[in-house]
C-alpha positions as CSV (number, residue, x, y, z in Angstrom):
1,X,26.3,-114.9,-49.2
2,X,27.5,-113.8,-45.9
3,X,27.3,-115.7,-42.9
4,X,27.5,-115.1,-39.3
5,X,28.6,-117.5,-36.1
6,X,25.6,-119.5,-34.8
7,X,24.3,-119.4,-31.8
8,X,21.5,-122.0,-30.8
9,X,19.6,-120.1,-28.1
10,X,18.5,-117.5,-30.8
11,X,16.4,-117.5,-33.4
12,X,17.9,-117.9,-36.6
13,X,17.2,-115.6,-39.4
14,X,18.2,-115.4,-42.9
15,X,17.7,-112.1,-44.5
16,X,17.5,-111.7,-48.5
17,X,17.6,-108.5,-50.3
18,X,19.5,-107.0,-52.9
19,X,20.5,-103.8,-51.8
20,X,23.5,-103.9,-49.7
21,X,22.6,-100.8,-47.2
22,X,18.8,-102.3,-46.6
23,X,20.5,-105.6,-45.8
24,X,23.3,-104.1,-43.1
25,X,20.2,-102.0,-41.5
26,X,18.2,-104.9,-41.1
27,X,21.1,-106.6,-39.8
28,X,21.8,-103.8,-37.1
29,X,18.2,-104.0,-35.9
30,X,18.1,-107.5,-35.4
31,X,21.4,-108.1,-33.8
32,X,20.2,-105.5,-31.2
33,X,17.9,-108.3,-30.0
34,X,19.0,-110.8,-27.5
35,X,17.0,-113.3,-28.4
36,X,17.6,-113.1,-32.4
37,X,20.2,-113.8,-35.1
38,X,21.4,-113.3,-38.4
39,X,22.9,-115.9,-39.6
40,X,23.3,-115.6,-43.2
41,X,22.6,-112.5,-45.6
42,X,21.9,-113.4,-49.6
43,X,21.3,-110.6,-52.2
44,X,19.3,-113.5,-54.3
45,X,16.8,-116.2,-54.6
46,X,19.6,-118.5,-55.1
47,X,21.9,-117.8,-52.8
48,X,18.6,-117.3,-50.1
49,X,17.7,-121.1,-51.3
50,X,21.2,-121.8,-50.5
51,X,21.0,-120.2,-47.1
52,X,18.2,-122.0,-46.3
53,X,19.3,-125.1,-46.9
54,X,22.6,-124.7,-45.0
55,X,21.5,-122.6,-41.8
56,X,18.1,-124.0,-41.6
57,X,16.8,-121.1,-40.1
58,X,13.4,-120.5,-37.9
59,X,12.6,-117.5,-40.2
60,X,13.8,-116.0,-43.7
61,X,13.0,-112.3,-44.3
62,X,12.6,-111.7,-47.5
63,X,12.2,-108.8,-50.2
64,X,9.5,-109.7,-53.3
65,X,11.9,-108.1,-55.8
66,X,15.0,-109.8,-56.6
67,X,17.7,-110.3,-59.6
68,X,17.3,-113.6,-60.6
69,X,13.6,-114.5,-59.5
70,X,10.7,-113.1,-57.6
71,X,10.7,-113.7,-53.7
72,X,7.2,-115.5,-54.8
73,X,8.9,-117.7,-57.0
74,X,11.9,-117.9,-53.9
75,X,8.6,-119.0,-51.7
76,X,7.3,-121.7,-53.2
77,X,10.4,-123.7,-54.0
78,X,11.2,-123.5,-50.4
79,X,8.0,-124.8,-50.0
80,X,8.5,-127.6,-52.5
81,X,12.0,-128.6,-51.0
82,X,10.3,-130.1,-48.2
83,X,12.1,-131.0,-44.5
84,X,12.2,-128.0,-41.8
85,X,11.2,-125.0,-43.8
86,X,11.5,-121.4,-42.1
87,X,8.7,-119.4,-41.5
88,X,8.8,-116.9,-44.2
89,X,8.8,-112.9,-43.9
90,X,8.0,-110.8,-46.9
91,X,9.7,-107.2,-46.6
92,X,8.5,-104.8,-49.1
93,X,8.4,-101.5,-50.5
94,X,5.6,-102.8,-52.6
95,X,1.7,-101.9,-52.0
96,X,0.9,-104.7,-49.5
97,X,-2.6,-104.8,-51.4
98,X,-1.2,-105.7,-54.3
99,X,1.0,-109.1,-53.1
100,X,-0.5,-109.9,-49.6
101,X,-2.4,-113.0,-50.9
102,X,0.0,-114.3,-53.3
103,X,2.5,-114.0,-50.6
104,X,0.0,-116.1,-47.9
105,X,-1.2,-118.3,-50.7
106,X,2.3,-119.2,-51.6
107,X,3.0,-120.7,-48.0
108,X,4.3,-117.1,-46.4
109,X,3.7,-116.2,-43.0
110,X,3.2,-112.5,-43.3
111,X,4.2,-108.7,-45.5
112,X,5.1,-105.9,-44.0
113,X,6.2,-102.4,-45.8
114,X,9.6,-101.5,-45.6
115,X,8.5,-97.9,-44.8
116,X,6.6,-99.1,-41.8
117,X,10.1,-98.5,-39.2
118,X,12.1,-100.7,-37.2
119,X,9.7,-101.3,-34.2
120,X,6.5,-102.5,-36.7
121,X,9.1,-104.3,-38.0
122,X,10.1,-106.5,-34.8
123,X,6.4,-107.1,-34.0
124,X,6.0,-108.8,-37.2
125,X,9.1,-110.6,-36.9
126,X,8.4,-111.8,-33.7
127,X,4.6,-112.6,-34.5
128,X,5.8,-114.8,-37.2
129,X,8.4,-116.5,-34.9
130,X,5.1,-117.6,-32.6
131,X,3.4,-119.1,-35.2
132,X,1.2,-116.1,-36.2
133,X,0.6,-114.7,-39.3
134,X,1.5,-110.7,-39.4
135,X,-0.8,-108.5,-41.9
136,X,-1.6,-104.5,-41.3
137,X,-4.7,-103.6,-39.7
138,X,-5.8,-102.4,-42.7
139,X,-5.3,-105.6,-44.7
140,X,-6.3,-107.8,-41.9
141,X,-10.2,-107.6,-42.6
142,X,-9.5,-108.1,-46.3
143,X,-7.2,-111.0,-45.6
144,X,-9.9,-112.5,-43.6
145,X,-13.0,-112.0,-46.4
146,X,-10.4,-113.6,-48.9
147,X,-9.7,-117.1,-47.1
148,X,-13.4,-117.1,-45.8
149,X,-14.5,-117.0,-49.4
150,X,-16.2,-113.7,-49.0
151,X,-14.2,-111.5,-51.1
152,X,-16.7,-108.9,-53.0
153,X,-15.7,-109.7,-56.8
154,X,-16.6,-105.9,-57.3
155,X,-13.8,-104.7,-55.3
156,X,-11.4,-106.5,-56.8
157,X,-8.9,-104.9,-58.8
158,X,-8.5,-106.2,-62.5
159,X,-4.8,-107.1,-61.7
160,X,-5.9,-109.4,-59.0
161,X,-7.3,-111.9,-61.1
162,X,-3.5,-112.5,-62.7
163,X,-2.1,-115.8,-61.8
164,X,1.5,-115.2,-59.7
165,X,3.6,-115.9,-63.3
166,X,0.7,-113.7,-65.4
167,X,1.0,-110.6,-62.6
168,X,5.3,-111.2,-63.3
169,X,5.0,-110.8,-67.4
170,X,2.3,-108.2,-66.3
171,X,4.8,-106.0,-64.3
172,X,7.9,-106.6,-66.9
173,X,5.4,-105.4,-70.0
174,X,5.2,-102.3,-68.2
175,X,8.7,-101.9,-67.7
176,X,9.0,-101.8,-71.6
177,X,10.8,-105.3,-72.1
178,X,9.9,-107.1,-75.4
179,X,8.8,-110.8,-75.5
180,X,12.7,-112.3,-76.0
181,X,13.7,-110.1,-72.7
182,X,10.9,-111.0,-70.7
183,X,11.5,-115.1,-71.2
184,X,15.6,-114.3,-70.7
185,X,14.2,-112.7,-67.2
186,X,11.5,-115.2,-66.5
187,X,13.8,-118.7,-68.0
188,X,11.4,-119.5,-70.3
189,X,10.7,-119.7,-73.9
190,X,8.8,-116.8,-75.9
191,X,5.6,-118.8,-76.4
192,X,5.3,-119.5,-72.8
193,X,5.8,-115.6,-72.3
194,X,3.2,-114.9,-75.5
195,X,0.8,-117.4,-74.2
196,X,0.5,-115.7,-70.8
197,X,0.6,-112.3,-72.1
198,X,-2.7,-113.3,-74.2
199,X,-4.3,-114.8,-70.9
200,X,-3.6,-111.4,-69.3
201,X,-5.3,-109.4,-72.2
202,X,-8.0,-111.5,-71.7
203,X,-8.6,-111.3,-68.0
204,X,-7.9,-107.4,-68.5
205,X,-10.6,-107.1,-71.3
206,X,-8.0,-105.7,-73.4
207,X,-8.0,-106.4,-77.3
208,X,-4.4,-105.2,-78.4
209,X,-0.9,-105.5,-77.6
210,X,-0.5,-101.5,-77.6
211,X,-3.2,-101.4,-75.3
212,X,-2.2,-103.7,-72.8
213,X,1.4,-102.0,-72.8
214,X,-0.2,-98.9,-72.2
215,X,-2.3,-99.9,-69.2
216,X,0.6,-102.2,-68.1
217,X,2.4,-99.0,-68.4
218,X,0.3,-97.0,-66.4
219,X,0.1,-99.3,-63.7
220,X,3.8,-99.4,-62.8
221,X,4.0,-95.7,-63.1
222,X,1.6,-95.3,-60.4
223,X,3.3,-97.9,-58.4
224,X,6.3,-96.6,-58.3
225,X,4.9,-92.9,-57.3
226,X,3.0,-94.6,-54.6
């Protein structure tokens, strides 16, 4: 964890990600701005919780993918700790349709895209600083239908019925990992990790453990071509 001298007439931000390069770009763009900060960099949950706790920063920008835990996961115990939490910033390379409610729902305050540029990026950061919560256009409709209720079930993709720990097992099935690998990854025992992987082959109508790895499969394939 890296941390930078404090100044109290900026905004304070804590940035975890863990790629080194993303981290000292993200770093560059927001020193540019007079009235922001970085005052810590983490490369994981833990040392972001860490951060946090320490610097007690007005916003954390954080990726969804990390080594130890998901930035989900790194969400709601911020949440839990209680006292000042920071407003929270999801940065992603992750289709925003696929984690912008479990990132709001989890107590963040907005996702942006990673490949959505520097400038998007600064509105989003600075909507969140004022209280705001920053979606795309194009999700902002959907966002709306979803916490007025309205969502049409139809449209709803298969995958959004997983529960934030379900859609995790989900994504490590389809990255090939057996049962013992996924509870290593997850910290927890291999009947927790069997026991969710038979509620996701039921919410998936799925019968069979090949089929489930195959459609698991598929899924990350196309999510990491899109």
């Amino acid at each position: 964890m890296l941390a930078t001298k404090n100044n109290s007439a900026k905004k304070r931000i804590v940035i975890v990600d863990d790629h080194p390069m993303m981290r000292q770009g993200l770093v560059a763009l927001i020193q540019n701005e007079k009235d922001l900060e970085v005052v810590a960099e983490a490369e994981n949950a833990s040392q972001a919780f860490e951060a946090v706790q320490k610097f007690k920063p007005d916003l954390l920008l954080a990726d969804i993918t990390l080594p130890d835990k998901s930035g989900l996961e790194l969400i709601k115990d911020i949440q839990a700790a209680g006292g000042a939490t920071p407003s929270i910033l999801v940065i992603s390379m992750h289709d925003e349709a696929l984690y912008v409610e479990r990132v709001l729902r989890a107590g963040g305050r907005g996702y942006i895209m990673k490949q959505e540029g520097g400038k998007k990026l600064m509105v989003a950061i600075r909507q969140v600083l004022n209280g705001q919560i920053y979606v795309s256009e194009k999700m902002s409709s959907k966002i709306l239908e979803i916490f007025s209720g309205r969502r049409p079930e139809a449209s709803s993709s298969p995958v959004e019925k997983l529960t934030d720990r379900e859609f995790e097992v989900f994504q490590l099935i389809g990255k090939g990992l057996t049962t013992l690998q996924m509870a290593n990854e997850l910290h927890v025992s291999t009947k927790t990790v069997e026991v969710h992987r038979a509620n996701i082959k039921a919410k998936l109508s799925m019968k069979t453990a090949p089929e489930l790895l195959r459609y698991a499969v598929r899924w990350a394939e196309s999510q990491s071509t899109s």
